[in-house]
The first five atom37 places (N, CA, C, CB, O) and aatype in JSON, in Angstrom:
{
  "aatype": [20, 20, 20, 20, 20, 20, 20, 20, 20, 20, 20, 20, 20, 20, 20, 20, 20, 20, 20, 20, 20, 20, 20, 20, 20, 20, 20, 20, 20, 20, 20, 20, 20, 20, 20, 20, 20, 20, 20, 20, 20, 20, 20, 20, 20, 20, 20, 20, 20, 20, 20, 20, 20, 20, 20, 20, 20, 20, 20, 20, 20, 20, 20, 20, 20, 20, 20, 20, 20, 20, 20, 20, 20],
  "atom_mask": [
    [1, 1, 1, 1, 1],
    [1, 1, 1, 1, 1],
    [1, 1, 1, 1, 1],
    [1, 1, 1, 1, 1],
    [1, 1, 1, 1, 1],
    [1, 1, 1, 1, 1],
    [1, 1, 1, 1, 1],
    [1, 1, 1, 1, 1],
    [1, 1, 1, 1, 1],
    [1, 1, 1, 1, 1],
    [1, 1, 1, 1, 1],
    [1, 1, 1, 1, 1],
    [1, 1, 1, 1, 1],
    [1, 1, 1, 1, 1],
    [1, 1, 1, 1, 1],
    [1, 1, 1, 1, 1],
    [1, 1, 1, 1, 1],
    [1, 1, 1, 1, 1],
    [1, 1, 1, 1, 1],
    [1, 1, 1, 1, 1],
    [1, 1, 1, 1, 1],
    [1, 1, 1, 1, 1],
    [1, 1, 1, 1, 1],
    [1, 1, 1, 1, 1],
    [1, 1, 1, 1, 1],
    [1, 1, 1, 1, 1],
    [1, 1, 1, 1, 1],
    [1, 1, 1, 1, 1],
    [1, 1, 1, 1, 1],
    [1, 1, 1, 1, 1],
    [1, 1, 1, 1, 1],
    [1, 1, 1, 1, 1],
    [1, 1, 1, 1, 1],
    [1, 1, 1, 1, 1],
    [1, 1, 1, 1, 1],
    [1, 1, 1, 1, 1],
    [1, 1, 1, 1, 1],
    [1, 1, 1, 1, 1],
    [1, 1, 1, 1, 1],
    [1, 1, 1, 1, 1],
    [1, 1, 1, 1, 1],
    [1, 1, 1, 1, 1],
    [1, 1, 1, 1, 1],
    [1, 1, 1, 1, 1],
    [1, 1, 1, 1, 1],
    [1, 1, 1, 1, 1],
    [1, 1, 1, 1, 1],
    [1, 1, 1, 1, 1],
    [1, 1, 1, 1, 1],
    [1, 1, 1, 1, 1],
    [1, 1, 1, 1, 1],
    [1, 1, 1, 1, 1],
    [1, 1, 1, 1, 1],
    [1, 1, 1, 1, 1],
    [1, 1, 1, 1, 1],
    [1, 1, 1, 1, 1],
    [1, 1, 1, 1, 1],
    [1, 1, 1, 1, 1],
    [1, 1, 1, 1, 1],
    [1, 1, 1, 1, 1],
    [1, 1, 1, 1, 1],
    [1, 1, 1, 1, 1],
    [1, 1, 1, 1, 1],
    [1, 1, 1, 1, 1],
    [1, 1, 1, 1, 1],
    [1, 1, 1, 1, 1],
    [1, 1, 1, 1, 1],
    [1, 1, 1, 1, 1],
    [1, 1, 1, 1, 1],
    [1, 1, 1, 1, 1],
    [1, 1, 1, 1, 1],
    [1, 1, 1, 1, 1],
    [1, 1, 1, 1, 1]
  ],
  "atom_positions": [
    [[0.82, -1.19, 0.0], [0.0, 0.0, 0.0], [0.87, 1.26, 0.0], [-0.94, 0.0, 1.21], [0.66, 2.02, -0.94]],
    [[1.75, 1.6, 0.83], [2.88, 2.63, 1.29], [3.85, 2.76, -0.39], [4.04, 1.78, 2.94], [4.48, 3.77, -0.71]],
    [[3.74, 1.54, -1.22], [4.65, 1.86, -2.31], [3.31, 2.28, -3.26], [5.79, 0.45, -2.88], [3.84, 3.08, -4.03]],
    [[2.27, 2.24, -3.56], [1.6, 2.45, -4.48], [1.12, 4.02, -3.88], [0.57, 1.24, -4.77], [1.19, 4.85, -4.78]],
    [[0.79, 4.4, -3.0], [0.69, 6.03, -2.2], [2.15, 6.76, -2.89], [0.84, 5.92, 0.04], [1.98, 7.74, -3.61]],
    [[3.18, 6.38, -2.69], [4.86, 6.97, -2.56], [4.21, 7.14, -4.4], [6.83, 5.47, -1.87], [3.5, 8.09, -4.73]],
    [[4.5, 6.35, -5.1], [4.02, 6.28, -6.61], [2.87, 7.32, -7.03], [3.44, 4.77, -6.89], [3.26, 8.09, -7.92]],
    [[1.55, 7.54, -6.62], [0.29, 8.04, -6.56], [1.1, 9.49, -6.44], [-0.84, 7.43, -5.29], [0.95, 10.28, -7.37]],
    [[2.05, 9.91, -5.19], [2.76, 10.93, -4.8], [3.24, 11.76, -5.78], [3.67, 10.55, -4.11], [2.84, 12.77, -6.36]],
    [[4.53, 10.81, -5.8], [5.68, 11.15, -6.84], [4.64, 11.78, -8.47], [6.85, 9.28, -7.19], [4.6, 12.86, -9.06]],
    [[3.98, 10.53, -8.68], [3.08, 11.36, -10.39], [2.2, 12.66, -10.24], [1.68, 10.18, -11.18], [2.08, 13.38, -11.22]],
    [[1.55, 13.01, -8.97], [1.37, 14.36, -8.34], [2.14, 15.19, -8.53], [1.31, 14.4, -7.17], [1.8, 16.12, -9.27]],
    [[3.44, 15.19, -7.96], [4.74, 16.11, -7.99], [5.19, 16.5, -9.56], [6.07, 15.26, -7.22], [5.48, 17.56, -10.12]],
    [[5.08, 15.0, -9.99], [5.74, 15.24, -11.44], [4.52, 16.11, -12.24], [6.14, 13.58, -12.34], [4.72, 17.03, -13.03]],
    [[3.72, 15.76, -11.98], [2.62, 16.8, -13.04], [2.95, 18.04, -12.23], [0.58, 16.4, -13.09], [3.67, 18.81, -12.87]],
    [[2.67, 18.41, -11.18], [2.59, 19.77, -10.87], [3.34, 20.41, -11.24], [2.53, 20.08, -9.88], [3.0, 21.47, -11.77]],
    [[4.64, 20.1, -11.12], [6.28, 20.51, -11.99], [5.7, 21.15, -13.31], [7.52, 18.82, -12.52], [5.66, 22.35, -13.6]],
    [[5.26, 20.08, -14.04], [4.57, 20.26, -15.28], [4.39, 21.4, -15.5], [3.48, 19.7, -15.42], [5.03, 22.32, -16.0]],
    [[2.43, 21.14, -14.61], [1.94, 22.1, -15.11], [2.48, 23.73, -14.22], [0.4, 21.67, -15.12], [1.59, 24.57, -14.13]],
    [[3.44, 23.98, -13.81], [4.21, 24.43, -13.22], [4.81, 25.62, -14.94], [5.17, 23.06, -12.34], [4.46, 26.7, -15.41]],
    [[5.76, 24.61, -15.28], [6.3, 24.8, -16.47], [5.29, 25.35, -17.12], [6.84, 23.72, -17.07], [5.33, 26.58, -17.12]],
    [[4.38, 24.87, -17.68], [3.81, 24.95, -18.71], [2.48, 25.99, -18.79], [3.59, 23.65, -18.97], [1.78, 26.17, -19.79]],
    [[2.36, 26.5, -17.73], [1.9, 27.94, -16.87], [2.94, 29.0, -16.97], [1.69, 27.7, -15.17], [2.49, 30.02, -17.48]],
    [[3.78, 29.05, -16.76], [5.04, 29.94, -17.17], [4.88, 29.71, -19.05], [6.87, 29.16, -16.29], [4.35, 30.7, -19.56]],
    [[5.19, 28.79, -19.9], [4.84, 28.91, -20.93], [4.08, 29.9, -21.64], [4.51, 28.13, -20.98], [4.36, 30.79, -22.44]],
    [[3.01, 29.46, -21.09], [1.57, 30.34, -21.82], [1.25, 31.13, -20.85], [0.09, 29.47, -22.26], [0.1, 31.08, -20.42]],
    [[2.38, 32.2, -20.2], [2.29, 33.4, -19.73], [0.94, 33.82, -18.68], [2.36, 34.18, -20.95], [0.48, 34.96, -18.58]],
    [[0.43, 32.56, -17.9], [0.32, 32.46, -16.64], [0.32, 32.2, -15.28], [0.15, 32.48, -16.68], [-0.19, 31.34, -14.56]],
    [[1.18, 33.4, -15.08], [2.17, 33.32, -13.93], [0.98, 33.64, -12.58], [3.64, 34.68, -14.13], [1.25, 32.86, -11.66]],
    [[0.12, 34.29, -12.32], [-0.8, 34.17, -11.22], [-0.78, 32.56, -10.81], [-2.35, 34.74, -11.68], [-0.52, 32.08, -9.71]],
    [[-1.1, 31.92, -11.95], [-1.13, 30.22, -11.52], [-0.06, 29.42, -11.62], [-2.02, 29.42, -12.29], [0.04, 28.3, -11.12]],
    [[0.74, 29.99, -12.26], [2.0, 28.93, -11.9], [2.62, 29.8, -10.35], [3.52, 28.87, -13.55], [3.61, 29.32, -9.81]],
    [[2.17, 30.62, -9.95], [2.66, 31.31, -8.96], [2.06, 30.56, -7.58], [2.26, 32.83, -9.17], [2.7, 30.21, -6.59]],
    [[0.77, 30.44, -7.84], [0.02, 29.81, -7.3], [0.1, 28.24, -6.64], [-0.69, 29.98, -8.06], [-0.11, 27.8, -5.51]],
    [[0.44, 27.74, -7.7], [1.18, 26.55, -7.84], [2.25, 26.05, -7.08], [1.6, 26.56, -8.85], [2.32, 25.22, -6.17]],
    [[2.87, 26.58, -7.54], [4.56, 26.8, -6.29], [3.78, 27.2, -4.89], [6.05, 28.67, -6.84], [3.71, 26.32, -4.03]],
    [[3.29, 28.28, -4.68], [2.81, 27.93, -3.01], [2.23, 26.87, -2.97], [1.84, 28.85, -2.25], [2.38, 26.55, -1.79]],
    [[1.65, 26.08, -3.44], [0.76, 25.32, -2.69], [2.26, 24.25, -2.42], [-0.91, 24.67, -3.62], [2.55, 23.9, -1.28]],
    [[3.05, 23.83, -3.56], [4.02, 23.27, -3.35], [4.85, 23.18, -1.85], [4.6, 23.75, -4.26], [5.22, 22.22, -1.18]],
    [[4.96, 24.65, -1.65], [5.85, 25.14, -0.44], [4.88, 24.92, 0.95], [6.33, 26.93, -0.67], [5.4, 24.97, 2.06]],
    [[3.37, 24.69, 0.76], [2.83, 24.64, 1.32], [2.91, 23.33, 2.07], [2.07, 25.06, 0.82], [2.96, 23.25, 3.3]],
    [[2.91, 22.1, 1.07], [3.08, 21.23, 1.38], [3.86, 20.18, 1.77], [2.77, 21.2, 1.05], [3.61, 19.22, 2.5]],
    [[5.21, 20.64, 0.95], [6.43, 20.36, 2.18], [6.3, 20.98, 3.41], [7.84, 20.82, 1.77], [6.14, 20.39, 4.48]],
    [[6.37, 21.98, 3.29], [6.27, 22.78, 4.48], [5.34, 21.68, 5.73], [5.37, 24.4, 3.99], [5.84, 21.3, 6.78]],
    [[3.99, 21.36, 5.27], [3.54, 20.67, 6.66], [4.32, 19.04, 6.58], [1.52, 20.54, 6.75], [3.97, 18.32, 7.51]],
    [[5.25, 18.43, 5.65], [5.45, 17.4, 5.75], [6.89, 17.43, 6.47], [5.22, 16.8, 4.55], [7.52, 16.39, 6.64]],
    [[7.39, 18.7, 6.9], [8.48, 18.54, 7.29], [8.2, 18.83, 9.17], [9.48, 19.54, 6.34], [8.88, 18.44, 10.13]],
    [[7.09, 19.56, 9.13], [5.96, 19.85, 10.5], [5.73, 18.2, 10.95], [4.05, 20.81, 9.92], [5.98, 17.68, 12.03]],
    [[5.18, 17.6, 9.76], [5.12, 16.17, 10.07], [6.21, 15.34, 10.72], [4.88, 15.6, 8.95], [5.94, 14.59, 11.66]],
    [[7.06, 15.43, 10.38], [8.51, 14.31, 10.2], [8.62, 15.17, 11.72], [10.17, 14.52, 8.48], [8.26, 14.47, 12.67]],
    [[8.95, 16.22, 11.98], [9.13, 16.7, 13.2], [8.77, 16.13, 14.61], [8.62, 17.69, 13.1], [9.3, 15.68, 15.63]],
    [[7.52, 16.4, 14.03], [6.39, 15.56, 14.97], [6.72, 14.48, 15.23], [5.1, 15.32, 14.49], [6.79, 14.31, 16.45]],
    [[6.95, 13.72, 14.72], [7.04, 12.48, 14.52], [8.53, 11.92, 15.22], [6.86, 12.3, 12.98], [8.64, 10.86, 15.83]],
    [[9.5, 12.77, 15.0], [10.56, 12.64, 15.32], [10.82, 12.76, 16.79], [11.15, 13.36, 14.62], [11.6, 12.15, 17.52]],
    [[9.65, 14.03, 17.11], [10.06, 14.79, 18.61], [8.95, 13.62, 19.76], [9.34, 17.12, 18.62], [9.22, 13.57, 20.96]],
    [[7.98, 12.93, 19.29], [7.27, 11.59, 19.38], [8.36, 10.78, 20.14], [6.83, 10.89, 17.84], [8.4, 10.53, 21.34]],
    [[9.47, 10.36, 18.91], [10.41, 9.18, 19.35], [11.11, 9.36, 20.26], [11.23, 8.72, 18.52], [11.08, 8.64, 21.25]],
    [[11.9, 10.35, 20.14], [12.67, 10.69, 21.17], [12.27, 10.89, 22.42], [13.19, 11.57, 20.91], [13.02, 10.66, 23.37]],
    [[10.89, 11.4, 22.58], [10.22, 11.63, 24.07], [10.09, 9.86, 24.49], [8.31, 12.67, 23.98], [10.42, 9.52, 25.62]],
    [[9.78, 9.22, 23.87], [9.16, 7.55, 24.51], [10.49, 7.05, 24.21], [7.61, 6.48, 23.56], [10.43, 5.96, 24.77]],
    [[11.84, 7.14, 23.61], [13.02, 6.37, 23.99], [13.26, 7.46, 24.88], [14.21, 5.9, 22.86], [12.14, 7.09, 24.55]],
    [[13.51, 8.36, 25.63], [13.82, 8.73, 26.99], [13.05, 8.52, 27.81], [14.08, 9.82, 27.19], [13.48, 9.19, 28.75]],
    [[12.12, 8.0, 28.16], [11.32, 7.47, 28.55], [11.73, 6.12, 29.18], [10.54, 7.52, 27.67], [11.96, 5.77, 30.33]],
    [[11.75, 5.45, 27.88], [12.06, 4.1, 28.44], [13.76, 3.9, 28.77], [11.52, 2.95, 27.28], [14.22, 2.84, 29.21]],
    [[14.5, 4.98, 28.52], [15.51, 4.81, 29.15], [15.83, 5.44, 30.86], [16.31, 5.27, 28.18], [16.77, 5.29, 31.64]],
    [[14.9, 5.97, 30.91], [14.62, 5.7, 32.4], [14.3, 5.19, 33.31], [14.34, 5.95, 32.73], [14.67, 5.29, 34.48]],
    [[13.2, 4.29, 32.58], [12.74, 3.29, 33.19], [13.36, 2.15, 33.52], [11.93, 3.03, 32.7], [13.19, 1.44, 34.51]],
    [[14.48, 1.93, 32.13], [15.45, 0.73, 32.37], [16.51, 0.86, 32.98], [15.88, 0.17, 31.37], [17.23, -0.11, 33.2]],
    [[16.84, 2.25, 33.43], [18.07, 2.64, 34.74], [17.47, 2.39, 35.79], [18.68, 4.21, 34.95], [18.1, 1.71, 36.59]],
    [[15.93, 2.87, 36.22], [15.59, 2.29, 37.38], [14.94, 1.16, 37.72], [15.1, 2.93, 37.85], [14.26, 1.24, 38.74]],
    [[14.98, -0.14, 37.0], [15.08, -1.27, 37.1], [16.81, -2.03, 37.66], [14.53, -1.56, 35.77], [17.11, -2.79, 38.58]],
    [[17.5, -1.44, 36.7], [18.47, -2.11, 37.02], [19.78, -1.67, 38.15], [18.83, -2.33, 35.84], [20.88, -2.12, 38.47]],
    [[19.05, -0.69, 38.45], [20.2, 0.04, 39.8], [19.7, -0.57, 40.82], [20.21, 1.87, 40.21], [20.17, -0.38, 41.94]]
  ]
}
């Protein structure tokens, strides 16, 4: 499932690029302007994501590395 989403993704990206380009082409830039934010938009929360996600792990492995010092002292 996770490789056919990553795939579904990636052909998202690649068109938007596209039509990215091809908005600059035919000299509209409001929407290829447009475009690019939403882009920036959306890394933007996927890196909010990964964060999250990151600051997640680290709280529950310190966690359990406390727990396993005061077991074994």
């Amino acid at each position: 499932m996770k490789k056919i989403l990553n795939r579904i993704a990636l052909a998202l990206l690649l068109m938007t690029f596209a039509a990215i380009v091809l908005c600059f082409y035919f000299n509209q830039f409001i929407y290829a302007y447009g475009l690019i934010v939403v882009l920036l938009l959306i890394f933007g929360a996927m890196g909010q994501l990964y964060k999250l996600k990151n600051d997640e792990y680290m709280y529950s492995k310190l966690n359990r590395r406390d727990e396993y010092e005061d077991y074994t002292r």
